[in-house]
Residue, then its C-alpha position, 0 to 999 in steps of 0.5 A: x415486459x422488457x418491450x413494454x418499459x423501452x417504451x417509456x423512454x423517449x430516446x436510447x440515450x435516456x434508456x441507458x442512464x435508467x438505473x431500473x433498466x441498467x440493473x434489469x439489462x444484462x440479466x434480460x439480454x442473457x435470458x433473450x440470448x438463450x438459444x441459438x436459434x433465438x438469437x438468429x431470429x432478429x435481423x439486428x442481432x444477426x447483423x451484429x454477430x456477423x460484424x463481430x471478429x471471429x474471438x472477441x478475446x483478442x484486441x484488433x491491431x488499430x495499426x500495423x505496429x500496435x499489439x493490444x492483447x495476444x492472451x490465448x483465451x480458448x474461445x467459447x462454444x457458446x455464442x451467448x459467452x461470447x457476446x456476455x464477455x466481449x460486452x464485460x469489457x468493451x462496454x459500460x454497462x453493469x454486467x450480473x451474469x451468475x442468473x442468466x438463465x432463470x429468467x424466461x421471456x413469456x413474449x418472444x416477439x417482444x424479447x427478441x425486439x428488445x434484444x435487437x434494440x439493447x444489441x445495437x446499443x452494445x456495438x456502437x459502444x463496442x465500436x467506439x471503445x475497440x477503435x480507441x482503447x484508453x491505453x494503446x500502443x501505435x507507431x511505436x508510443x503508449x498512449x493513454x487517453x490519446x495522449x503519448x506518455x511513452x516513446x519509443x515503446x520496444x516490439x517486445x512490449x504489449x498491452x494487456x487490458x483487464x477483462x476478466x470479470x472487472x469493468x474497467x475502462x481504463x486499466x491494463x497490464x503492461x508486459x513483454x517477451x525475450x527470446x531467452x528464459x531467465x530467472x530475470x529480465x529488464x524490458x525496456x518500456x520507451x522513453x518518459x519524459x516531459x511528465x511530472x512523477x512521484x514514486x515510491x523506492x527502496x532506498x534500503x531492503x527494508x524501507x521505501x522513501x518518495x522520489x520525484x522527477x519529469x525524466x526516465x532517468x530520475x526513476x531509481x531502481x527498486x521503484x514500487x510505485x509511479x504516479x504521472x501527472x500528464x498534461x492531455x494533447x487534447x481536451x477531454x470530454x467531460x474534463x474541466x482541466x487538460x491534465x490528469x493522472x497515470x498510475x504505473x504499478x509493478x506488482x506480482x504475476x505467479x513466482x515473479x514479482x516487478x519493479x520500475x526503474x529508468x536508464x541514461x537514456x531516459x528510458x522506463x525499464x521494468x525487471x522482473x525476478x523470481x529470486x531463484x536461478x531455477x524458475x525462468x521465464x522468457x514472457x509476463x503478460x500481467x507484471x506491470x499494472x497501469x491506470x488513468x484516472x482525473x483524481x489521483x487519490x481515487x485513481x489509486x484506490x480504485x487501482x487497488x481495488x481493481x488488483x485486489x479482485x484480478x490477482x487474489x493474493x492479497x485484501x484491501x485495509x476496508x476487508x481487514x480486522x483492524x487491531x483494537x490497539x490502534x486507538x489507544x495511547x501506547x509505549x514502546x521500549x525501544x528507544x527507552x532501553x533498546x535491548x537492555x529492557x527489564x522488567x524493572x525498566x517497563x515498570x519504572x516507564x509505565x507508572x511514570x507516564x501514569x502519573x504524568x496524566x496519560x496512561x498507556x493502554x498497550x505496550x509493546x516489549x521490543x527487542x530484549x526478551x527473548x533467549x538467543x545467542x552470538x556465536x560470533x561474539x566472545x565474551x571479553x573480547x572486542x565488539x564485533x560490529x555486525x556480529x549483533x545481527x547474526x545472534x539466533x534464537x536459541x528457545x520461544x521462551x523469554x531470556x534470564x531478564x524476565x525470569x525469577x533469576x533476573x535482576x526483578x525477584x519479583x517477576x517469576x516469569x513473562x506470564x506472571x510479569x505480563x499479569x502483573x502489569x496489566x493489574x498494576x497499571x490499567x494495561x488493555x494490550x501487550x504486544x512482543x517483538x519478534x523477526x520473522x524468522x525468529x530472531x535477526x540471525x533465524x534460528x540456532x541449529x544446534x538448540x536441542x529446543x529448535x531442531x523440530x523446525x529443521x532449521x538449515x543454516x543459509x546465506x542471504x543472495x540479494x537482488x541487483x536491486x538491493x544492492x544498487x541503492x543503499x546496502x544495509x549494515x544488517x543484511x551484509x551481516x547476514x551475508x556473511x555469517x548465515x541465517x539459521x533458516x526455518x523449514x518452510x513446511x515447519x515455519x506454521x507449526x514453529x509461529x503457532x508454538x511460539x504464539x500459543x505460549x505468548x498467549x498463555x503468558x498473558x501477551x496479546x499480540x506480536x510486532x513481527x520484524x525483519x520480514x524483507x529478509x525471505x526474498x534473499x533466501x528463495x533458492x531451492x524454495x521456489x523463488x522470493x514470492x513463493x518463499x514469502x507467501x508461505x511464510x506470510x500465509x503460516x504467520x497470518x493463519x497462526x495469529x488468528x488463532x492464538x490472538x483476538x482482534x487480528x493483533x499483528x503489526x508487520x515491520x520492515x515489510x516494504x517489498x512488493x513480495x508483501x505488500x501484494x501477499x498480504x490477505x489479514x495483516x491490517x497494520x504495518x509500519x509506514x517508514x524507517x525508524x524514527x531516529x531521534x540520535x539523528x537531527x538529519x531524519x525528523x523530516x524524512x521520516x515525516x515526509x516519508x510516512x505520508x508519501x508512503x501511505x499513498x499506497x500502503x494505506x490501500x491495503x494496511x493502516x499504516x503505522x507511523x512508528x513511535x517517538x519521544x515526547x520530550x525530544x526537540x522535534x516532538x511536536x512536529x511529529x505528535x502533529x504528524x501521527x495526529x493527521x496520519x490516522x495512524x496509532x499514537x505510541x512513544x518510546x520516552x526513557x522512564x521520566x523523560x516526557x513532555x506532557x504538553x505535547x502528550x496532552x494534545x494527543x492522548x485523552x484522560x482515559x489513555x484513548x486518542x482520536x483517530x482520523x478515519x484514513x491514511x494520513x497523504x500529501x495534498x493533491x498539490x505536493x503529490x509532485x513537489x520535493x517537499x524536503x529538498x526543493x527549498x520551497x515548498x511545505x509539507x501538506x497533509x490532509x484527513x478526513x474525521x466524521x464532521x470535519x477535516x483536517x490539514x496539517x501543515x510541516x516544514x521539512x525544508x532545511x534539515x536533511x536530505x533524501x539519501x541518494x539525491x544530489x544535492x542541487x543549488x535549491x536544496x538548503x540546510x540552513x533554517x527556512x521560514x516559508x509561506x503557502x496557502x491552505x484551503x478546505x480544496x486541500x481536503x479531497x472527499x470533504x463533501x463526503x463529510x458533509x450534507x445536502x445542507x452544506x453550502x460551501x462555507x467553512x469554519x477553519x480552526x488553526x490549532x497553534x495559533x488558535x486563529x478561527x476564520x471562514x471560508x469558502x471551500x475554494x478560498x485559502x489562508x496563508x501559513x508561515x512555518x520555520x524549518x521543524x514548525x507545523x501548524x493544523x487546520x480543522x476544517x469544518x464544513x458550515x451546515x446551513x438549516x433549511 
């Protein structure tokens, strides 16, 4: 059969871009493969074998300095497994290996004719593969695609490809070795310069911020992402353009987790750490992760979806349960009362939005419900700044405020209160607020209530990393007075009683905060990432059970730790809170959101965080959250909104319309300081069923990244810029389209109410003063046959 539909085709290219052989072709090849002595009975095949090197596991050194793989994989008795996995990775070709052996070959003459002819296929695609790897080390430089993006690359550093049952042309680990074992290590990568970043970094414990750059230098420490814009020293084959993209991510390899940073020299180092002086290591072989890829927006999708099936310990946002708050209007007390709420104030805010036209269908009760204490504070005694962040939680029931002798004698407790409003005003969702470990300060040791957990009273150790950057005034407070610790072997059972009485009170689900705060406390736990996960795992599982629809929002998660632990969590906030006593953060936070999508999008739909509709700058941020794909909630004091801009986002019913992704910078901007450079405006790009969209920010003028000096085109004063919108700032718009599409588009400016057509490569000029924005639907045109 398989001799008989070669016969077809005219020539072996033409075999190998049959989609009917490319499915048929590996389960055939396994099957022919079948014995020894089968194999042996074809010249070509023996021939082949005989060429091969004596472990296809280990990458060959192209030259004396350069080491690809020297992972220690036992190699297989089986030559039939060996030919099956050395085809996985230095091959293209699709590989469905579970079934090989229930097909037989009525014809062995015929098998073993098409076994040759597929096996001399397979080693000229080997042999071009092997003899240049898509990312190498020689002569002491890493290249990827041929093209030198590292100098200088230490002996220590190696190159580990992916094999292991994900086909991936271009993907590797990149890892080292030292002489000495330590709990952590800074390895030295090589020299970058000369190639255009963007990163991701912790500027603070809790929060990541953009960075961008061309020199190893400019990479800050706790660096969680690098995106490289590469410009090839030669033309590649089937490339329209010379340049193309490398993503560079430190991630997690058993109880270490890694990330980038550069030196004086120029020089790209990665540390790796386990946060616990007794788990050392002297060697990683899987710690930093690198890919190439001609479109940035795939290239990191596909990177995750790549680590999402080699690491499992983590699922990508398309696997998850999304909560079902995320698409209804919602109002946080945060910024309404912080933690003076009541239950008179929460009554008093939802019946005014009510009135004013848009309902709120899901709430979230902040920060102020719960029964804690500080020690720390005397009353009548002057405020201890700091001492806020050591109060612990002293009962999983509400405070005084929420019972029947609180200030509201008609709220009897938070059941009869939650029921109350939900019948009162339409509410669909109520959500509370609690830290991860309970409350900011963890739990009180000496409550008779809390003693089950085992609490332990424990001092916060922070990385080298955290303090390198920017300290926080919260985590120094913990440092100082302690954390009153769950035990690790209790923190389930702790979550399920606490989520178990929410749900008997009516709640419907937890925004869970101050989660960074376990990797400071891992010793004696196994190190941060062990510490995490068991919490993450505990919390996870917890929810499920006593929540419907996956109802969780993490916060003040942006550590690796997390991000890379995360397997149902399905929503997390995206940036530092939006401040809005602080003029000097509206366009951070903006900026920051939609860079930080870049790749917390992969894996959660990111929560842009809530803000006032009546604020000065509450129409930048009301477009920001329409383009984000993100939930739309505020934090209006009682009385206090602007329903012109509310009316743009929310509909009669209290629903929104949500683009279908994460909101991120056009391709354009990936690069560009588009807070700080004085130049260039924010774009930010969607997608919804039929259409796209853009929107355009100008964050020039009003703030500056923390930590970044401030340079002769860095401006504070009011800027009124211009730049160009096109239907190519939306990636994946023929994905909305169809075959009827012709390239026109109909293009809709919302403020200016400016409709104009054009092609897909044609743009519009906009002009923004500094906190102006204007969005763009973009409507591909479809023309009837």
């Amino acid at each position: 059969m398989a001799y008989d539909f070669i016969q077809d085709f005219q020539s072996p290219s033409s075999i190998f871009s049959h989609k009917k052989l490319l499915d048929f072709l590996p389960m055939t090849i396994s099957s022919t493969l079948n014995s020894t002595a089968t194999i042996y009975s074809s010249t070509n095949a023996r021939n082949f074998f005989k060429s091969l090197p004596r472990n296809p596991f280990y990458s060959p050194r192209t030259t004396p300095n350069s080491v690809l793989d020297f992972r220690p994989y036992p190699r297989k008795a089986s030559i039939r497994s060996n030919i099956c996995r050395f085809s996985l990775y230095h091959t293209r070709i699709p590989h469905t290996l579970k079934n090989y052996n229930t097909i037989s070959c009525k014809s062995s003459t015929r098998a073993n004719s098409f076994c040759g002819f597929a096996i001399n296929q397979l080693k000229a695609e080997a042999q071009m593969t092997v003899a240049a790897p898509p990312c190498r080390i020689e002569d002491g430089s890493l290249l990827v695609n041929g093209t030198v993006v590292l100098k200088g690359v230490p002996s220590n550093v190696a190159v580990y490809p992916v094999t292991d049952g994900v086909v991936s042309s271009s993907a590797a680990f990149l890892g080292a070795s030292s002489s000495v074992l330590s709990s952590r290590h800074v390895f030295g990568l090589g020299v970058l310069q000369d190639s255009r970043f963007m990163g991701l970094f912790r500027h603070k414990v809790w929060w990541m911020i953009p960075t961008f750059g061309s020199l190893g230098s400019e990479v800050p420490i706790e660096t969680q992402m690098l995106l490289l814009e590469v410009k090839a020293e030669s033309a590649v084959i089937g490339r329209s353009e010379n340049n193309f993209y490398v993503l560079v991510l430190p991630v997690l390899e058993g109880q270490f987790r890694a990330t980038l940073q550069g030196n004086s020299a120029n020089e790209l180092e990665f540390c790796v750490e386990s946060g616990d002086a007794n788990i050392q290591t002297s060697k990683v072989s899987e710690a930093v992760f690198i890919k190439s890829g001609d479109n940035p927006f795939e290239l990191i999708r596909d990177s995750i979806k790549i680590l999402e099936s080699h690491k499992g310990t983590f699922t990508r946002v398309e696997h998850k349960k999304k909560p079902t708050h995320l698409d209804w209007f919602g109002w946080c007390t945060w910024d309404a009362f912080y933690k003076d709420v009541s239950p008179r104030g929460i009554k008093e805010g939802l019946e005014s939005l009510l009135l004013g036209g848009c309902p709120p269908k899901f709430l979230i009760i902040d920060d102020g419900w719960q029964d804690t204490v500080n020690e720390f504070q005397k009353e009548g005694e002057p405020f201890v700044e700091g001492s806020q962040f050591a109060s612990r939680l002293v009962d999983i029931k509400e405070c005084s405020k929420f019972m029947e002798s609180g200030e509201d004698t008609s709220c009897h407790d938070l059941h009869n209160f939650v029921k109350h409003i939900k019948e009162i005003y339409g509410l669909k969702y109520v959500y509370v607020w609690h830290a991860l470990i309970g409350y900011w300060g963890g739990i009180l040791p000496s409550s008779e209530k809390m003693k089950k957990y085992n609490p332990k009273l424990m001092y916060p150790v922070q990385s080298p990393g955290n303090v390198g950057n920017i300290r926080d005034i919260a985590m120094d407070s913990m440092e100082t007075y302690g954390i009153g610790l769950i035990d690790p072997q209790k923190v389930y059972e702790f979550y399920n009683d606490l989520h178990s009485y929410l749900s008997s009170s009516s709640v419907d689900g937890v925004k869970v905060d101050v989660q960074n705060l376990i990797e400071t406390l891992g010793t004696g736990y196994g190190g941060r990432v062990s510490l995490i996960r068991k919490y993450q795992e505990a919390l996870e599982e917890s929810v499920a059970k006593n929540f419907q629809d996956n109802n969780l929002i993490c916060c003040m998660s942006h550590n690796s730790d997390s991000i890379y632990s995360s397997k149902r969590s399905a929503t997390a906030r995206a940036s530092e809170d939006f401040m809005p006593r602080e003029p000097t953060f509206q366009t951070l936070h903006v900026a920051s959101v939609a860079f930080n999508s870049l790749l917390l999008g992969e894996i959660v739909v990111p929560d842009w965080d809530m803000f006032q509709s009546h604020h000065y700058a509450a129409e930048f941020h009301g477009a920001a959250r329409a383009m984000g794909g993100c939930p739309v909630y505020v934090s209006d004091k009682p009385g206090m909104h602007d329903f012109d801009v509310l009316k743009k986002l929310v509909l009669p019913d209290g629903s929104i319309l949500r683009a279908k992704f994460a909101g991120r910078p056009t391709r354009d901007c990936l690069f560009v300081d588009t807070v700080m450079d004085g130049k260039s405006l924010l774009k930010i790009w969607n997608l919804n069923k039929l259409s796209g969209v853009v929107g355009v920010f100008n964050c020039q003028g009003a703030g500056n990244w923390p930590l970044k000096e401030h340079d002769h085109n860095s401006s504070s004063e009011r800027l009124v810029l211009s730049g160009p919108v096109s239907p190519q700032d939306i990636d994946f718009l023929g994905e909305v389209a169809d075959d009827r599409w012709n390239g026109d588009c109909a293009v809709y400016a919302f403020r200016s109410g400016y409709l104009s057509r054009l092609r897909k490569e044609e743009s519009v000029q906009v002009s923004l003063g500094t906190l102006e924005c204007e969005t763009f639907t973009v409507s591909p045109i479809r023309v009837s046959k």
